[in-house]
Structure formats: structure tokens, C-alpha cells
N, C-alpha and C positions, 0 to 999 in steps of 0.2 A: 504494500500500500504506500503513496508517494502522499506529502503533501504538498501543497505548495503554496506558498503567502505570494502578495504582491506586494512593494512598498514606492510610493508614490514620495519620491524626495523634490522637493521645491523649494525655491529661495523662501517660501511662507511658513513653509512647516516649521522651522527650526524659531522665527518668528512667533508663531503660531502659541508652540510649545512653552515658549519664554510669557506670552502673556499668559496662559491659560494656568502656568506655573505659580504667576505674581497673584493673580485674583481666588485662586485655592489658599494661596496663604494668607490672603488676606481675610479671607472669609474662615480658617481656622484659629486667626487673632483675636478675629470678631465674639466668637465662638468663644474660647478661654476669657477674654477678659469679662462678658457679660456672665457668665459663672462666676469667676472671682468676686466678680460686683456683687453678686446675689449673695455669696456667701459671709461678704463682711456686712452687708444690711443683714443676715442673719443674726451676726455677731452682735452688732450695733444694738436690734431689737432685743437680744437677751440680753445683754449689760442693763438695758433701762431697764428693765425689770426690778422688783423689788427683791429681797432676799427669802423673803416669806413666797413669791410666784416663782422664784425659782425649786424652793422645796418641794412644791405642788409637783410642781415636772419634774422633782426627785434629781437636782441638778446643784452644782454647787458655783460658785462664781468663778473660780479658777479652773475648772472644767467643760465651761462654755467653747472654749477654741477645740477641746478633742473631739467635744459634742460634733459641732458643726463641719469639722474637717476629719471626721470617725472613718469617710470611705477614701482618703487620701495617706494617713494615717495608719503603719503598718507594725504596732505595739502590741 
């Protein structure tokens, strides 16, 4: 059994390849930073909490950052 690919090289392709390159990274910039974001307004909203609504959530105030970083976090 043979296979056989074709490949079409042109002055665009290599072009081509360099944008299409730029705008995947950009868009998996986009991607981690709005995570990050999300996860220190995590942070943010439990600090303001009292110490009394943090017990409710069975949390203590120096354990808030393993709380919210528990699936990054490999302890």
C-alpha cells in the first residue's frame, strides 16, 4: 500500500504559518490571563470575608490561596 501526501509550498505558506502562529498565541494569552484574573477576584472575595464566613466554609484565612489554587497546586 503507497501513500502519498501533496504539499503545496508558496511564498504564503511560510507567511501564512507565521500569522496563524502569532494569533494562537495570542489567543492562549488571552486564555491564561483571564483565568488568573478570575482566580485573584477569587482571592480578593474571600479575604473580604469575615473570619466567622470563612469558618462556615470550614476555611481559614491563610489557606485561602491553596483553596483557590488546590488544582495548580501539587502538595
Amino acid at each position: 500500500m503507497a501513500y502519498v501526501t501533496q504539499s503545496l509550498s508558496t511564498p504564503f505558506s511560510s507567511i501564512w504559518a507565521g500569522i496563524s502562529g502569532f494569533f494562537a498565541n495570542v489567543g492562549r494569552a488571552m486564555i491564561v490571563s483571564s483565568s488568573a484574573e478570575a482566580r485573584l477576584r477569587k482571592v480578593e472575595f474571600l479575604n473580604a470575608k469575615s473570619d466567622e464566613e470563612l469558618a462556615a466554609l470550614n476555611l481559614r484565612r491563610e489557606d485561602i490561596p491553596a483553596f483557590v489554587f488546590r488544582d495548580l497546586m501539587h502538595i
